[in-house]
C-alpha positions as CSV (number, residue, x, y, z in Angstrom):
1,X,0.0,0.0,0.0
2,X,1.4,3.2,-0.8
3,X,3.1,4.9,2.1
4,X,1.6,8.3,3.8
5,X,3.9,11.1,3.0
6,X,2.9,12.9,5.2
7,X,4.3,10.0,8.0
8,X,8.0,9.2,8.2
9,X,9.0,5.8,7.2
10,X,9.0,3.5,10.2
11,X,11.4,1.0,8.5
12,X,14.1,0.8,5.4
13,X,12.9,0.2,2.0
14,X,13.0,-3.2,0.5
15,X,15.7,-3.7,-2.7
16,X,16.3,-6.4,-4.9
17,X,19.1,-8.7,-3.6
18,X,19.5,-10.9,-6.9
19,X,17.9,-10.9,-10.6
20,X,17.1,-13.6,-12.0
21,X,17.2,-13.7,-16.4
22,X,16.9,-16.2,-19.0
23,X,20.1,-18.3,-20.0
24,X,21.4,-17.4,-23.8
25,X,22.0,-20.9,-25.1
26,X,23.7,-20.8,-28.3
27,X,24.4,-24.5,-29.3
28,X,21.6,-27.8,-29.3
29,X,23.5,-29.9,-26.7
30,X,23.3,-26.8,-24.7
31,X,19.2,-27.0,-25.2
32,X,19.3,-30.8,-24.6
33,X,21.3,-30.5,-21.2
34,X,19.0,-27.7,-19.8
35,X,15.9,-30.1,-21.1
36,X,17.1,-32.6,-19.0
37,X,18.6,-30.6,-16.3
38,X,14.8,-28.8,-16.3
39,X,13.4,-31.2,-13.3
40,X,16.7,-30.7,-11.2
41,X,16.6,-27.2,-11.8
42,X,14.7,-25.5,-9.1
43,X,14.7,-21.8,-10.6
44,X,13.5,-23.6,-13.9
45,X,15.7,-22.5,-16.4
46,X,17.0,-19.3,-14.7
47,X,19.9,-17.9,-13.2
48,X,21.1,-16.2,-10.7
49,X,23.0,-12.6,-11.2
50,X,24.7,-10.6,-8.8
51,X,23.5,-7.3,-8.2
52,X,26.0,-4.7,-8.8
53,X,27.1,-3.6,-5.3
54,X,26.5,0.6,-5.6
55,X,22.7,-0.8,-5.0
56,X,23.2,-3.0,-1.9
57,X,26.7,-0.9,-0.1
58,X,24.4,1.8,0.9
59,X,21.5,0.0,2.2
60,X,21.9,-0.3,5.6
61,X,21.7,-4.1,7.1
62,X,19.3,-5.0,9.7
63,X,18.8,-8.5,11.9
64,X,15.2,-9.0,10.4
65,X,15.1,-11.5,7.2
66,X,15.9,-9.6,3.9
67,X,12.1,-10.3,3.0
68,X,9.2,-8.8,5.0
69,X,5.7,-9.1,5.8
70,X,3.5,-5.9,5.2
71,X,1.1,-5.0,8.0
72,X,-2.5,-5.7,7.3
73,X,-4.4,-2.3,6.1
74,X,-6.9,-1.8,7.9
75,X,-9.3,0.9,6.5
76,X,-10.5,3.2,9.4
77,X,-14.1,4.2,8.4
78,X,-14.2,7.1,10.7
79,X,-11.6,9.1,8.4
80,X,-12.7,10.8,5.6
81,X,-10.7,8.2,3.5
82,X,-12.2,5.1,5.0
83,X,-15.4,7.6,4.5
84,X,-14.9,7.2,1.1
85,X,-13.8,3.7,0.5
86,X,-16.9,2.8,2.4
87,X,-19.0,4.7,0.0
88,X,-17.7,3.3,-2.9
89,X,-17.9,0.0,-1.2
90,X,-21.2,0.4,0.0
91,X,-21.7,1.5,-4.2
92,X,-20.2,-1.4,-5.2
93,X,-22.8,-3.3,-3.7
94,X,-25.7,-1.8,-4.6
95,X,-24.4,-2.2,-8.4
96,X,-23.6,-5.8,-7.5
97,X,-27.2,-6.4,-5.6
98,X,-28.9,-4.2,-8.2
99,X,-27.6,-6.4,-11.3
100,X,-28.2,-9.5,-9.6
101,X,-31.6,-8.2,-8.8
102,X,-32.0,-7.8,-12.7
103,X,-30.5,-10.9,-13.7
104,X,-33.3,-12.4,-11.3
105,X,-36.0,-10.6,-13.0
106,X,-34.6,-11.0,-16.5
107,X,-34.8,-14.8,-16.0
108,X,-37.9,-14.7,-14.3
109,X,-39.0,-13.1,-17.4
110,X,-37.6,-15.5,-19.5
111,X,-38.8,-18.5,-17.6
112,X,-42.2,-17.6,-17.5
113,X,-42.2,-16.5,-21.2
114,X,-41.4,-20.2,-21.9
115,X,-44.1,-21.7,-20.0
116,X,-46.6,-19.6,-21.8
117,X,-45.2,-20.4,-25.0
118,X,-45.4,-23.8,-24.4
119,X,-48.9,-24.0,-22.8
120,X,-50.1,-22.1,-26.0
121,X,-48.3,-25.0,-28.3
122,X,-49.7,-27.5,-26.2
123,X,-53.0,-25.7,-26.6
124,X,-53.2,-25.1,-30.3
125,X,-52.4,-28.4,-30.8
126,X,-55.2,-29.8,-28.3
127,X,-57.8,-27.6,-30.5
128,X,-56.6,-29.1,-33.9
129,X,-56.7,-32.7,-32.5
130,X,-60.4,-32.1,-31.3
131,X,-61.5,-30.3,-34.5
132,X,-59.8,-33.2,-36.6
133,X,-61.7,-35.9,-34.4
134,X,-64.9,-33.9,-34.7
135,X,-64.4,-33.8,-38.6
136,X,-63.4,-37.7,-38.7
137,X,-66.8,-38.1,-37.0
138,X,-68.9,-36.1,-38.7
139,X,-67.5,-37.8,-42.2
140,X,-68.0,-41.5,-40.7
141,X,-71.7,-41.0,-39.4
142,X,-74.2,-43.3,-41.2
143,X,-76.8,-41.3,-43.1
144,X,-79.8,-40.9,-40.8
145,X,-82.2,-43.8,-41.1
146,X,-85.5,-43.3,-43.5
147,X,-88.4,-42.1,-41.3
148,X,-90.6,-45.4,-40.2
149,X,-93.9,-43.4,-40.0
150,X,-96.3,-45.4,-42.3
151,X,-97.4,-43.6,-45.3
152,X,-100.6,-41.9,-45.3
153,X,-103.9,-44.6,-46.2
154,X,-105.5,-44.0,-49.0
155,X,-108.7,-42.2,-48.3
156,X,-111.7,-44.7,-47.8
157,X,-113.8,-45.0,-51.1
158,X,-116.7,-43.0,-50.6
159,X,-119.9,-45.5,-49.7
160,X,-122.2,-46.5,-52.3
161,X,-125.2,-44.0,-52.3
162,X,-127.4,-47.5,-53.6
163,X,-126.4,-49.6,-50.4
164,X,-123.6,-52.0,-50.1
165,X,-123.9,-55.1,-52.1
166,X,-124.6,-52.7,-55.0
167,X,-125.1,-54.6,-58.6
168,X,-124.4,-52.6,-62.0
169,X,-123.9,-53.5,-65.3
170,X,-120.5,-55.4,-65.9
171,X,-120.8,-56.8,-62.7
172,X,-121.2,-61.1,-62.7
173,X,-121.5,-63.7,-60.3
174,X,-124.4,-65.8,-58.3
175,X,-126.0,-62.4,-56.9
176,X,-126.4,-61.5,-60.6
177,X,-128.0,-65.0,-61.5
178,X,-130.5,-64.5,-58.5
179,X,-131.1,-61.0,-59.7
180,X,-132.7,-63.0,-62.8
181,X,-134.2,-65.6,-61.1
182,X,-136.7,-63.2,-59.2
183,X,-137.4,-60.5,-62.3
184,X,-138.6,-63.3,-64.1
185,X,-141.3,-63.9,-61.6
186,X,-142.3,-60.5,-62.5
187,X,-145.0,-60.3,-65.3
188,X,-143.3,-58.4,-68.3
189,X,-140.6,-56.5,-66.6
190,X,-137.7,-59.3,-67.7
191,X,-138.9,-61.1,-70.9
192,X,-137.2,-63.1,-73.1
193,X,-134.3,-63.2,-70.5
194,X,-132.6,-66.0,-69.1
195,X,-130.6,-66.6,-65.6
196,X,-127.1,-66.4,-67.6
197,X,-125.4,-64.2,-64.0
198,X,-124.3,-61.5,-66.4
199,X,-125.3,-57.9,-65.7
200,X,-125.9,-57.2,-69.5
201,X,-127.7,-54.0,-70.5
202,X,-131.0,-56.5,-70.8
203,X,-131.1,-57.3,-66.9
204,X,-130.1,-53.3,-67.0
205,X,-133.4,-51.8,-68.6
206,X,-135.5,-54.8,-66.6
207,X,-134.4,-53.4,-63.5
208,X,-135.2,-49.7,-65.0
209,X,-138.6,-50.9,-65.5
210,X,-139.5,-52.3,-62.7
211,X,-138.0,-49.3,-60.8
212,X,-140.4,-47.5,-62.9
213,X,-143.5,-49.5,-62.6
214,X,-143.4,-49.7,-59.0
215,X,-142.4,-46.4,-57.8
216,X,-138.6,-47.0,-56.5
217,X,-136.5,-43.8,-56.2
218,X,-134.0,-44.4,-53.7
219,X,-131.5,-46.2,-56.2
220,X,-130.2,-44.8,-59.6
221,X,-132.0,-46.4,-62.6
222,X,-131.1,-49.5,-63.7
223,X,-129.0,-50.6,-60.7
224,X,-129.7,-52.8,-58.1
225,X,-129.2,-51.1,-54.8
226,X,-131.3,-51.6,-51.3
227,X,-134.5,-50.1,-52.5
228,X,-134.9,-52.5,-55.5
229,X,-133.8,-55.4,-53.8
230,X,-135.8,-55.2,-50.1
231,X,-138.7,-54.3,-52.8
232,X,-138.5,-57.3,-55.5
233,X,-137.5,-59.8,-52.6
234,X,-140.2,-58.8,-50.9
235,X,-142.1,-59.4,-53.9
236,X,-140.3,-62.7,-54.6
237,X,-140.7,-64.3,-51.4
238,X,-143.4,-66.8,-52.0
């Protein structure tokens, strides 16, 4: 530490004794001897020279070893020059608490970035696995089944306005051939015919006839509906 000038010197100052300088070696057995001579050599390739003695006559010599230990510096905080070490200590730190605090927060920062980053990845890629199941789903589902509701009946045919068990011309069968049977019995209304169970347009005008002879209106002319047949059966009986 450098000395108060301001103090005098409490001891001598300390001077070189020796100086130690590479060896010139000018020849290659030269270089081989101090290659092997290296691991003897405890100054490692230097020697020692003699310092000229105008340096060391004057210097007075004292009982303590030629080399000294300094006193410890100890910095008195009181003084205005511990004072100021202690402020730029006491600087040094805050810079030092400061830029660690930063370092904290910048890696904080970082850290944290990263996290969200990767819970957005993990999220995006969440959404387009769900949308591509949806979509795989949607493209395998089966057509939706036909409706089972029965289709609408036909309407029911209107009822005959002559009766049920109407006869008409066109119409054939064992009803017809009794039809003929019983207008014959009847004086005039069905001559000439003959129980062939065809509803010709003979039997057709017969049945007109009688209608008209004996006052039937309830069934159209020349078919055999209710009226007519209560009427001639009732007539046929016997």
């Amino acid at each position: 530490m450098p000395s108060d000038p301001q103090l005098p010197p409490n001891r001598s100052a300390l001077e070189p004794t020796h100086v130690m300088r590479r060896r010139r070696s000018g020849a290659l057995s030269e270089l081989v001897r101090q290659v092997q001579e290296r691991e003897r050599d405890p100054d490692d390739g230097y020697e020692v020279v003699a310092v000229p003695g105008e340096y060391t006559a004057a210097l007075p010599r004292t009982a303590e070893d030629d080399t000294q230990e300094l006193p410890p510096y100890i910095v008195d905080f009181g003084s205005d020059e511990g004072h100021d070490q202690g402020d730029a200590r006491g600087r040094q730190v805050a810079r030092t608490t400061a830029h660690g605090r930063t370092s904290l927060f910048r890696r904080t920062a970082i850290a944290i970035a990263a996290v969200a980053a990767a819970l957005a990845g993990f999220s995006a890629a969440l959404l387009l696995t769900w949308d591509r199941d949806a979509t795989d789903d949607k493209a395998q589902a089966p057509p939706p089944a036909a409706s089972s509701a029965p289709a609408p009946s036909q309407p029911a045919a209107a009822p005959d306005p002559d009766g049920a068990g109407t006869l008409r011309e066109g119409d054939s069968g064992p009803e017809v051939s009794d039809l003929q049977e019983r207008l014959l019995r009847i004086p005039n209304v069905y001559e000439g015919g003959t129980a062939t169970g065809l509803y010709d347009a003979t039997l057709t005008a017969a049945v007109a006839r009688f209608q008209l002879w004996y006052g039937i209106r309830g069934d159209e002319s020349g078919v055999y509906g209710n009226d007519t047949r209560n009427d001639l059966e009732s007539r046929t009986a016997s």
